[in-house]
C-alpha positions, 0 to 999 in steps of 0.5 A: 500500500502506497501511503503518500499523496502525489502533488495533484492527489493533495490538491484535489483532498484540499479543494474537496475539503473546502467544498464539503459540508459533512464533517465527517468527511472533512475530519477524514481529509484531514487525518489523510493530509496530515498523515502524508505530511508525517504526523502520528496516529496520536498526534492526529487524533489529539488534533481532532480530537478523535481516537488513534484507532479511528484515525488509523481506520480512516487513513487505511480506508483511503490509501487502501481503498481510496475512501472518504465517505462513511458507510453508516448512514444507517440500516438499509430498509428491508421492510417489504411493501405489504410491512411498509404499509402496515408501518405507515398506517401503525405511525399514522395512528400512534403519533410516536415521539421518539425514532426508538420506540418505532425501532422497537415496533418493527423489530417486534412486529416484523423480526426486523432491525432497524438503526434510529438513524435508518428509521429516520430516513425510512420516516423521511421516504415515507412523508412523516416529519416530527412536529407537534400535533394541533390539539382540538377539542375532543368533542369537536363535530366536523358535520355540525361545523359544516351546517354553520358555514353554512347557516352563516354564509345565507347570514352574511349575504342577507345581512350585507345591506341591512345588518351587522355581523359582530363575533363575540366572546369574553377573554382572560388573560392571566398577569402570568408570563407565556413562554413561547418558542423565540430565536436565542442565541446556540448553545446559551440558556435564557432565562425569563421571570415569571410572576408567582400571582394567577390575577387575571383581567376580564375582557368583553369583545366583539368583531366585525368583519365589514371594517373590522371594527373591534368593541371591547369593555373591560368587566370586574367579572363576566356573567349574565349583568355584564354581558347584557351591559355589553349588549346594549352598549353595542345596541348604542352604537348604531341606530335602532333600525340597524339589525344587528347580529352576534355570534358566540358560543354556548355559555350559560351566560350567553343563553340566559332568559334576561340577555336573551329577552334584551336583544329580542327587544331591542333588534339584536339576533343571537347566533350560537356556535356548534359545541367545542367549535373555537375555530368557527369565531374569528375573535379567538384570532384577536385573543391570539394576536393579544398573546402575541404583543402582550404575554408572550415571553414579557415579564412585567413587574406589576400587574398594573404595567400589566394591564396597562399593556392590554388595554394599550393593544386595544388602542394601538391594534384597532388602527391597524386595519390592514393587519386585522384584514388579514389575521382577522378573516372568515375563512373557517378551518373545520376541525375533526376530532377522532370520535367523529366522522368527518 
């Protein structure tokens, strides 16, 4: 076995070293270049940090067999095509979060070995990606959401000349610190205060989606006095001969006989959302914008800056028009929930 490099042999590993993203290879580059230039096994390996029989390894693989690239990318897929459909089907329903229990499964179920990093790679053939799954209420009927688009697209189109539409629902956000995902520096831990105390701020809102106007009131509590208050309020701000439509959802406070007898009175219809339907009321898209701006990783030392903050993003946001048409829509995303049928 030669173990010398020729001048264009050398040239060529330096030009493939700068050009190579995989490290593993760059670290056998290495160990061959340094190899030729007359430094030890340990010398090399305490250079890169390596062991001396890898790098004796990896100097063998290329003066014998001119080799760079590793050959450990994982267990080939042996599955045939009936077990890979069984798998597909098997992953689709389980949701696994770790690559090893898969392992586990296969080789229980079809006497099978597979490497994580080789059913890893048969995970990526097959469509599957790790990300978290989208939590929906587990009571969630798609067929009775479907009726209400329904119902409400007649809605909309009867009420384009003579009446307003308003999505309605009471929010609470809590003096607390939401952690959410954000862009940190690698390798560093960051650190965000958290209150102790779960006070909270009551909110009543509403929504239109012909100009997005948002009304909003804050309560000391939420109940059938403060909703009726909210009613009329909104009752004010338009003429009487003006209908005008709410839509919420199914709270006792919603239902009760004294808002329900109000708004029959005084030209107000209400519309209540299928049980467990968040998705179908276009102000929970406002709540989630207010997370966004207010709690989400911000830490405020008093509950009165707090508050302050929540109230402020009424103020600022409802100037906003052209961010609220585009967060604030009624294109409707019908959930299903597996105790359904969609």
């Amino acid at each position: 076995m030669n173990n010398h490099l020729t001048p264009s042999e050398r040239d060529e590993l330096i030009k493939s070293h700068r050009k190579e993203r995989d490290g593993r290879i760059r670290d056998r580059i290495k160990a061959v270049l340094a190899f030729d230039e007359g430094y030890s096994y340990s010398e090399i390996s305490r250079i890169l940090l390596l062991d001396d029989e890898t790098i004796r390894r990896h100097v063998d693989d290329y003066f014998s067999k001119a080799k760079l690239k590793p050959e450990n990318g994982g267990s080939k897929s042996d599955l045939d095509e009936n077990e890979t459909a069984k798998l597909v089907k098997h992953v689709e329903g389980m949701t696994y979060p770790y690559v090893k229990d898969i392992c586990t499964y296969v080789k229980l179920n079809f006497g099978k070995l597979y490497s994580v990093s080789g059913m890893t790679k048969w995970l990526h053939r097959n469509n599957f990606c790790h990300k978290k799954p989208h939590a929906v209420p587990a009571k969630a009927n798609a067929q009775a959401q479907k009726a209400f688009v329904k119902d409400y697209e007649h809605l909309s189109k009867d009420a384009k000349n003579k009446g307003l539409i308003y999505f309605s629902d009471s929010f609470h956000p809590q003096y607390q610190t939401r952690l959410a995902c954000g862009w940190i520096l690698r390798g560093t831990r960051k650190n965000i205060a958290t209150t102790a105390r779960q006070t909270r701020l009551n909110f009543i809102g509403a929504v239109s989606l012909d100009g997005h106007k948002i009304i909003h009131t804050e309560v000391e509590r939420v109940n059938a006095q403060t909703i009726k208050s909210f009613l009329k309020s909104l009752r004010k701000r338009h003429t009487p001969e003006k209908e005008i439509h709410v839509i919420w959802d199914n709270a006792v406070y919603h239902k009760s006989k004294d808002v329900q007898s109000y708004a029959k009175d005084s030209n107000i219809e209400l519309h209540y959302l299928p049980p467990y339907s968040p998705n179908l009321n276009p102000i929970e898209r406002l709540w989630k914008m207010m997370h966004e701006a207010v709690t989400y990783n911000r830490y405020y030392e008093k509950f009165l800056d707090f508050r302050e903050a929540s109230l402020n993003f009424f103020k600022r946001t409802g100037r906003r028009k052209a961010l609220l048409r585009k967060r604030i829509t009624d294109r409707f995303h019908i959930i299903n929930a597996p105790m359904f049928a969609s």
